[in-house]
C-alpha positions in Angstrom: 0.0 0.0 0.0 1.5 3.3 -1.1 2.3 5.4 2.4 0.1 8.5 0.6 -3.0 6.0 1.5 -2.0 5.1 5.0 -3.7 6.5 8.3 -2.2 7.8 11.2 -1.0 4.4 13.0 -0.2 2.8 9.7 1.8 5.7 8.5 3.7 5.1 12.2 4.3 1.3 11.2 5.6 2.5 7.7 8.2 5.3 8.7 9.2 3.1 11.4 10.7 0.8 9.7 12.3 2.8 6.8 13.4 5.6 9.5 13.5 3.4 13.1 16.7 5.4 14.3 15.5 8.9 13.7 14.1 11.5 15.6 10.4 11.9 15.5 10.1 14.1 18.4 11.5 16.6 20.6 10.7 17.7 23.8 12.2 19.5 27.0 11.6 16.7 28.5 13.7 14.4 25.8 13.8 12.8 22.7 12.2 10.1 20.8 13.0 8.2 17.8 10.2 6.7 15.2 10.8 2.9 16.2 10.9 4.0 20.2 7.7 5.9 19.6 6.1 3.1 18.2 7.0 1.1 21.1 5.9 2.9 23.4 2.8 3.9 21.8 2.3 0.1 21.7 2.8 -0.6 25.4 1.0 2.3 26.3 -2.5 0.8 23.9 -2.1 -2.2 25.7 -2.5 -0.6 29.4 -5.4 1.4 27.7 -6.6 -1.7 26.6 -6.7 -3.7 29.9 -8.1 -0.2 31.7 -10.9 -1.3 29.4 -11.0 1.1 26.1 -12.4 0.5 22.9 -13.2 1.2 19.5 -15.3 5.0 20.0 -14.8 5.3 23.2 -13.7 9.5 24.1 -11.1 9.8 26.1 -10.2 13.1 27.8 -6.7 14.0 28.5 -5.4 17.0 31.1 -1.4 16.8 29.7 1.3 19.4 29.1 3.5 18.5 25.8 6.0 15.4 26.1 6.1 12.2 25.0 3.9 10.3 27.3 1.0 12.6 26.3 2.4 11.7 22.4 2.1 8.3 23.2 -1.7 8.1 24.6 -2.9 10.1 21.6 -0.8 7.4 19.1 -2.3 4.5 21.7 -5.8 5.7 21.7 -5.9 5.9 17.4 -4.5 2.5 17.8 -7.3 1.2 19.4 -9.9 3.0 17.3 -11.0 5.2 20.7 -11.5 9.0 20.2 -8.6 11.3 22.0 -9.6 14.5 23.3 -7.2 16.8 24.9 -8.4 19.3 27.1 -7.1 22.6 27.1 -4.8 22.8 30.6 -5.7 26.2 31.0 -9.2 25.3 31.5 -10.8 26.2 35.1 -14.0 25.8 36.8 -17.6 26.0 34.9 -15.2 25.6 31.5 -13.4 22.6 32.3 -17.0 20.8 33.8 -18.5 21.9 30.2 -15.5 20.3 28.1 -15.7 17.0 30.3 -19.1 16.9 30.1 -19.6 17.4 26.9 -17.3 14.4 25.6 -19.7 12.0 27.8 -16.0 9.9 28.8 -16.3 8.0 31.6 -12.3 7.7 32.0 -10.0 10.9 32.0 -6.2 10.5 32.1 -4.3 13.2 33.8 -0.6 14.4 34.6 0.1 14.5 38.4 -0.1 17.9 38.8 -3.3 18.4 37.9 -5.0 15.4 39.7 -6.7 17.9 42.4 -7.7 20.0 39.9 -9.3 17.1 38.1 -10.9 15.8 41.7 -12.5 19.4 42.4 -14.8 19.4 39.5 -15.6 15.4 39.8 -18.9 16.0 41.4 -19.8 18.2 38.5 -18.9 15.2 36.0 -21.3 12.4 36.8 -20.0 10.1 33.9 -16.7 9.7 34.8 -15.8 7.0 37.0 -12.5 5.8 36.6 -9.0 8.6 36.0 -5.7 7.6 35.1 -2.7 9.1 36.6 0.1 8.8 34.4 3.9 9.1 36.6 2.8 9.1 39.6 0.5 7.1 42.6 -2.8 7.8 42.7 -5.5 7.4 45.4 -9.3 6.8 45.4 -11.2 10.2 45.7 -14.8 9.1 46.9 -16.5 7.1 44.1 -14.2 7.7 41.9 -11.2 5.1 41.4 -7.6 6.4 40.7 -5.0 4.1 39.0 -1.6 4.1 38.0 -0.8 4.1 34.1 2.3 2.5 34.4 0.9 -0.1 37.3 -1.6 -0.9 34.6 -0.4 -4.3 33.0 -0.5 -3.9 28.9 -2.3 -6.9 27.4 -2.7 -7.4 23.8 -4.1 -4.7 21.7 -6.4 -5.5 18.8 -5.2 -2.8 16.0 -8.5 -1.4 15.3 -9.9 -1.3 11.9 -10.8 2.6 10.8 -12.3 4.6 8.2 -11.4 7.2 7.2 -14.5 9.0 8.6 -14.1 7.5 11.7 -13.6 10.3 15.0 -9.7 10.3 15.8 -10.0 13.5 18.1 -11.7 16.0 19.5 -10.7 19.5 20.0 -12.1 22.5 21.9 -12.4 25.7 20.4 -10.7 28.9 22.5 -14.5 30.1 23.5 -13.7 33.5 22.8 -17.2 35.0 21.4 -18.9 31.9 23.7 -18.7 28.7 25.2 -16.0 26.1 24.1 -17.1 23.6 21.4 -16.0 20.6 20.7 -14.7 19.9 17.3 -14.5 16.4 15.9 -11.7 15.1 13.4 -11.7 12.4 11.6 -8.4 9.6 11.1 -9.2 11.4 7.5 -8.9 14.7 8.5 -6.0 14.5 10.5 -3.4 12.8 8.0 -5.2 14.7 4.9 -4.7 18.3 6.5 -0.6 17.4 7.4 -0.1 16.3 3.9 -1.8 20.1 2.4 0.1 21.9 5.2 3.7 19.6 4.3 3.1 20.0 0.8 2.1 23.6 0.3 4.6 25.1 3.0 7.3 23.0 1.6 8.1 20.7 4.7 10.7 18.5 3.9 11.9 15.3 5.6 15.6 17.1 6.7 13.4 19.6 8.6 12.7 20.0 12.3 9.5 21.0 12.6 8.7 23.9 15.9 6.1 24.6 17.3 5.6 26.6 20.7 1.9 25.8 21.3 0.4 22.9 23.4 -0.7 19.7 21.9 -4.7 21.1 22.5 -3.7 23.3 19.9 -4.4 22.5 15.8 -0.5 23.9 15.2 0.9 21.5 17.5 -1.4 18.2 16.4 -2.0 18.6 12.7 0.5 21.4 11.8 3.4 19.9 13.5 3.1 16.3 14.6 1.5 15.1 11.8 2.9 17.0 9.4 6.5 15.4 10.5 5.1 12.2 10.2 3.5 12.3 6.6 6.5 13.3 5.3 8.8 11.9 8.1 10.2 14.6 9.3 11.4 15.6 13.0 8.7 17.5 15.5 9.8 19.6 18.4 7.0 21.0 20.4 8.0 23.3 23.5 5.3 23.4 26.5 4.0 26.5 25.6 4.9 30.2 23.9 7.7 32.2 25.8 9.1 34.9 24.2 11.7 35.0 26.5 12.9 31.4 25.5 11.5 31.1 21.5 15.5 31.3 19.8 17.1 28.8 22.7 14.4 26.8 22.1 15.1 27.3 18.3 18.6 26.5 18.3 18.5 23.7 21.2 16.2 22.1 19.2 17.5 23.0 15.7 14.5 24.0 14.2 14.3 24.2 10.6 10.9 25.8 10.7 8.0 26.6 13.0 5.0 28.0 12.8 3.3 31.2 14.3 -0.4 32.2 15.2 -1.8 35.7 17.6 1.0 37.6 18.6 3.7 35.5 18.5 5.7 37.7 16.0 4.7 40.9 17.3 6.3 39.8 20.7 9.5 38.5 18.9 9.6 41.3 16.6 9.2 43.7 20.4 12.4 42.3 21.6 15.4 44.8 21.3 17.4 43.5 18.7 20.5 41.1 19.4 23.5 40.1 17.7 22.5 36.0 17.4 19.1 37.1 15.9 20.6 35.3 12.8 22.1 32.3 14.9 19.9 29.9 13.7 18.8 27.2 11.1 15.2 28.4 10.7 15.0 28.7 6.6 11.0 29.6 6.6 7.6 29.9 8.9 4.1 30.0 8.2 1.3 30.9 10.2 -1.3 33.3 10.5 -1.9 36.8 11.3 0.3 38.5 9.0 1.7 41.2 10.8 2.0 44.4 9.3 6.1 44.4 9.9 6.4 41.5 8.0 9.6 42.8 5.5 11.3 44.4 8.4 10.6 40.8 10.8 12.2 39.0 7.6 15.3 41.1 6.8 15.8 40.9 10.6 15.6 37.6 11.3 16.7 36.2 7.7 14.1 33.8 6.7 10.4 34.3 4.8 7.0 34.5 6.3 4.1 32.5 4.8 0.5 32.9 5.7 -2.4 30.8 5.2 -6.1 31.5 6.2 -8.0 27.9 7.7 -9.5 27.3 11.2 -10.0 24.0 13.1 -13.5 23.5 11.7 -12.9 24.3 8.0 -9.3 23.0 7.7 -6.3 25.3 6.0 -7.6 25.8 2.8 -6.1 29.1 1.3 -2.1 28.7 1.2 0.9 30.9 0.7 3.4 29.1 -1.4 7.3 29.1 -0.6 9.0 30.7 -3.9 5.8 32.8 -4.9 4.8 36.5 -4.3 1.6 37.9 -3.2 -0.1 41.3 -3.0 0.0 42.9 0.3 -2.1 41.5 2.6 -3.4 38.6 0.9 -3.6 35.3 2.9 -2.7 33.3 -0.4 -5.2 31.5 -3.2 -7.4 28.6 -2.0 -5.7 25.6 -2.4 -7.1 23.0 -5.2 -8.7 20.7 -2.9 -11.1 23.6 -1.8 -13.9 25.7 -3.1 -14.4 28.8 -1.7 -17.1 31.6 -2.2 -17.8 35.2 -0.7 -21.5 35.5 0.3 -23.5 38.3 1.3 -26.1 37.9 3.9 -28.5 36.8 2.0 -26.1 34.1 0.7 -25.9 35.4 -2.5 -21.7 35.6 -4.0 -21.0 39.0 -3.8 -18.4 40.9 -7.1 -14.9 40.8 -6.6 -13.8 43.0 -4.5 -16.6 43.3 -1.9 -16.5 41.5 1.3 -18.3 38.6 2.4 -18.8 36.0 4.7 -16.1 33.2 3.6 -17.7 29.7 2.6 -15.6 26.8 2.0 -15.9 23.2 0.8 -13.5 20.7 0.3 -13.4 18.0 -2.4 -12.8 15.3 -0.1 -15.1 15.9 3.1 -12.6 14.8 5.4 -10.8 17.7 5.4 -13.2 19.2 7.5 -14.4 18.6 10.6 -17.3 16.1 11.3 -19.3 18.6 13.2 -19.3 19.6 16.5 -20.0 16.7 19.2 -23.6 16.8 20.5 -24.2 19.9 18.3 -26.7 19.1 15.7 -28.5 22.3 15.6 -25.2 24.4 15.2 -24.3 22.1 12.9 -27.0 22.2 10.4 -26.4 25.9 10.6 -23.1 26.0 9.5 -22.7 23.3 6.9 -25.0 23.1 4.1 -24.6 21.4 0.9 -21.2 20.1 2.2 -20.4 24.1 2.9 -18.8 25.5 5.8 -19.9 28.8 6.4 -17.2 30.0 8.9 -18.7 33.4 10.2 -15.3 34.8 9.1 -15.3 37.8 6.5 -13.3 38.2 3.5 -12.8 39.7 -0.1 -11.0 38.3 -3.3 -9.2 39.9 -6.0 -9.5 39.1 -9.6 -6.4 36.8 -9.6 -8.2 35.0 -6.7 -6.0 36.3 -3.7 -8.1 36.1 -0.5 -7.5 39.1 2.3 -9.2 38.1 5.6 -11.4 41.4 7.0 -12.1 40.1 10.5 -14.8 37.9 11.8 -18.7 38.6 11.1 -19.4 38.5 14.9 -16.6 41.4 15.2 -18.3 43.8 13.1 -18.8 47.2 15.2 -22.2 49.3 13.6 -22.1 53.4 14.1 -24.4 55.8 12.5 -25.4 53.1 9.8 -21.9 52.2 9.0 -20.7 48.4 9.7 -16.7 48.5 10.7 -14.7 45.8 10.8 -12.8 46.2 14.4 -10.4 44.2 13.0 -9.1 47.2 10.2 -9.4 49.7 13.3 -6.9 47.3 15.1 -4.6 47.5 12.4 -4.8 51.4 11.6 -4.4 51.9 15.1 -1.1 49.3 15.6 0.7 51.2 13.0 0.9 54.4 15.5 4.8 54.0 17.0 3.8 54.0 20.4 1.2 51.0 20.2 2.1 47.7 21.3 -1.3 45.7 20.6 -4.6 47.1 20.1 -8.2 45.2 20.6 -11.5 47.2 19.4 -14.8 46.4 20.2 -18.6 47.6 20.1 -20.3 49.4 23.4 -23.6 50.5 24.1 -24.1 53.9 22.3 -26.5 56.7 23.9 -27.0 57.3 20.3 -28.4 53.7 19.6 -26.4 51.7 17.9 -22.6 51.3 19.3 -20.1 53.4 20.3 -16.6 52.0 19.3 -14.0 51.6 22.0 -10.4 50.5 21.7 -8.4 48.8 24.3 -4.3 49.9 23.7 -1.2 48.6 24.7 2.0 50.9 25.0 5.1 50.0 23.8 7.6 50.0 27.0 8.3 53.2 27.9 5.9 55.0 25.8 3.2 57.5 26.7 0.2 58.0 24.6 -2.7 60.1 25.3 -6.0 59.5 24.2 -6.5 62.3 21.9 -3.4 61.7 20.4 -4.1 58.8 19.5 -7.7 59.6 18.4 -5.8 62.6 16.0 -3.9 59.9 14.5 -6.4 57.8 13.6 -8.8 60.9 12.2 -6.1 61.0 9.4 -6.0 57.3 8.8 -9.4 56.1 8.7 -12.9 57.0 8.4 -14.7 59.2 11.0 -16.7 56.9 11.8 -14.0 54.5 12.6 -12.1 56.3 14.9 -12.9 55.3 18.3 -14.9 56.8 20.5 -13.5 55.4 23.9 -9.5 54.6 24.5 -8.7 52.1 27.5 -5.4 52.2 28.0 -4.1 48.8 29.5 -1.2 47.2 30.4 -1.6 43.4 29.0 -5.2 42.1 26.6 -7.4 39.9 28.7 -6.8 36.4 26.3 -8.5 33.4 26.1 -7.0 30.1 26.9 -6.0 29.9 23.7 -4.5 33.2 23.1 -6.8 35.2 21.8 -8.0 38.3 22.3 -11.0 37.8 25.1 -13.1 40.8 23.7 -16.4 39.4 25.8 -13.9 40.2 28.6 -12.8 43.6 27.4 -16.8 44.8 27.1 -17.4 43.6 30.8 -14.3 45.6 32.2 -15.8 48.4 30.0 -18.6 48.1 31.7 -17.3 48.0 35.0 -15.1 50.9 34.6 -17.5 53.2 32.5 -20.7 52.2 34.8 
């Protein structure tokens, strides 16, 4: 069977054997090599399987990034179970939603978080049975503690899959509502790698960064996977830090990584430094394009691709390696993908003119299956095999995409709809501003009123009016905003994105 065919496990097996010696991933915490992985990944199947997991079962997981976490997600797609890695950030009412919502009735957990895990148990009625991987674990009231690693392994049946079949299940950052849970197919996940390794020209002598946590899509699909398809190396840190992005870089001799919110404006921040060059990085790709993009480039010494995609939809617009695009265009939409502009009454709007962004993919299964327990939303936002993905965009006439924010994020003023996503970016470009989130408030006038939270460069003072004079001679009146909170960090979702739900309450608050 021709590897381009294989699944997840399968493609594990193949590149196994052709590349048992090399690394397939890199952690702080150490390294692992394809034929070790697969070991590993064995054994650890077996202990799922005697802890009693089976084909379609959902398994929650509460891990930072290393290899055992590697190994249960590789263990549970061996058995044909569904792996679902919860966000480690999430607290309280959000982490009882995510639980509940998968239905599991077994959760593995690092140690560090099993009294975090025990705290919301009586919330969680379906769970009966968590797993503590590295360390003893005790019985908390009715629900039974083990061991991972005092769990014998038995035999593992390798579980037959389609390619339709639920391989995971991740939450979305929650940041205009409640978390949802995404499902991915085994299709979904090896299909995806293959159009992000082929498109951003991954290549089997790269090592492949990422900064993110394996609850992320970069980290998963981006990263892991797309090492494996092509059988390259993976290095995942346990989480973004400025402060430690180029020694993780060159400790793990990164040939690539990949970049999402504001991890380049907080590199690019950083005074400059004489081993801003010391490295092996030769491209990234990622998403926002920031507006610094030639000076981050001829600083650092490598390209910047973008790409325009979401969890739900897949990456389905694509910056090639070699090729030049206008000026804030994501890229063209891949092959694989159809994609429209519609206005609201669903109607394609001309080129040129912004509308909501539609997508469909040839194969289905490089989209999601729908969100888990969902079907309502879900009939909303797929029709016809269409994702409609709330996100606005417009196209020119050689069929370059340039994203214009998200529908939700539209701020309306005296009969004008704004995106607060082109205020953001008129207002980042003043010298003293750091990062920038606008948003909608309640306006006396009816309507809104629209209010901008800043961010000051270190050392930088800003007034108010100054700012609101620069913008009067940058945008449209009606854009500029009407309310300036200065601030010295955004409020950001677990994910690390702007938390604008957040920013409207402290509004409120302040402005009450």
């Amino acid at each position: 069977m021709k590897t381009i065919d294989l699944l997840a496990w399968d493609l594990l097996e193949a590149q196994a054997e052709t590349l048992a010696d090399k690394d397939f991933l890199r952690f702080h915490s150490g390294r692992v090599s394809y034929a070790a992985f697969l070991a590993l990944a064995e054994t650890t199947a077996g202990r799922l399987h005697t802890a009693g997991v089976r084909p379609g079962d959902i398994v929650p997981t509460f891990f930072p990034n290393g290899i055992t976490a590697a190994a249960i997600w590789f263990a549970l797609m061996r058995l044909g179970a569904v792996w679902a890695p919860i966000n480690t950030e999430f607290r309280g009412t959000q982490l009882v939603a995510a639980l509940n919502a998968t239905g599991a009735r077994l959760v593995l957990v690092e140690p560090r978080y099993v009294d975090l895990i025990a705290g919301v148990l009586p919330e969680v009625p379906a769970v009966r049975d968590v797993i503590v991987s590295g360390a003893a674990a005790q019985d908390v009231d009715v629900v039974r503690f083990r061991t991972l690693e005092d769990i014998p392994p038995t035999a593992s049946p390798r579980a037959e899959v389609a390619r339709t079949a639920i391989a995971m299940i991740q939450f979305t950052s929650g940041s205009t509502g409640v978390s949802k849970p995404v499902q991915l197919s085994h299709g979904y996940l090896v299909g995806q790698a293959r159009l992000t390794s082929r498109y951003f020209d991954l290549k089997e002598s790269d090592v492949v960064y990422c900064p993110f946590p394996l609850y992320h899509w970069d980290a998963t699909i981006g990263t892991v996977m797309g090492s494996l398809v092509i059988g390259a190396t993976a290095a995942l840190g346990e989480r973004f830090s400025v402060s430690r992005f180029w020694d993780d870089i060159r400790a793990f001799e990164a040939t690539m990584f990949d970049f999402m919110g504001s991890t380049l404006t907080f590199l690019y921040q950083r005074a400059p430094d004489p081993r801003d060059r010391d490295h092996r990085v030769r491209l990234a790709w990622g998403l926002p394009m920031p507006e610094f993009r030639a000076d981050f480039e001829a600083r650092f010494g490598f390209p910047l691709y973008e790409g325009y995609g979401s969890t739900e939809g897949g990456v389905c617009v694509f910056q090639n390696p070699g090729e030049v695009y206008p000026k804030g265009s994501c890229g063209q939409v891949a092959p694989e993908f159809e994609l429209q502009l519609l206005d609201d009454a669903r109607k394609p709007v001309p080129t040129g003119e912004v509308g909501e962004i539609v997508t469909r993919p040839h194969d289905p299964t490089l989209m999601f299956s729908g969100y888990l327990g969902m079907p309502e939303v879900n009939a909303e936002l797929i029709r016809d095999g269409w994702y409609h993905t709330g996100d606005l965009g417009k196209l020119d006439a050689a069929g370059n995409l340039y994203f214009a924010g998200r529908k939700k994020d539209i701020i309306r003023r005296r009969g004008e709809n704004m995106s607060a996503l082109e205020i953001e970016r008129g207002i980042e470009t003043h010298p003293a501003v750091f990062e920038a989130a606008a948003f909608g408030v309640p306006s006396p006038a009816t309507e809104e009123d629209v209010a901008v939270a800043v961010v000051l460069r270190p050392g930088a003072a800003l007034a108010d009016e100054e700012l609101r004079a620069y913008c009067e001679g940058r945008m449209a009146r009606y854009m500029v905003p009407e309310h300036v909170l200065f601030m010295d960090a955004l409020p950001k979702t677990p994910t690390e994105k702007i938390d604008k739900p957040a920013l409207k309450r402290l509004f409120a608050e302040t402005r009450g």
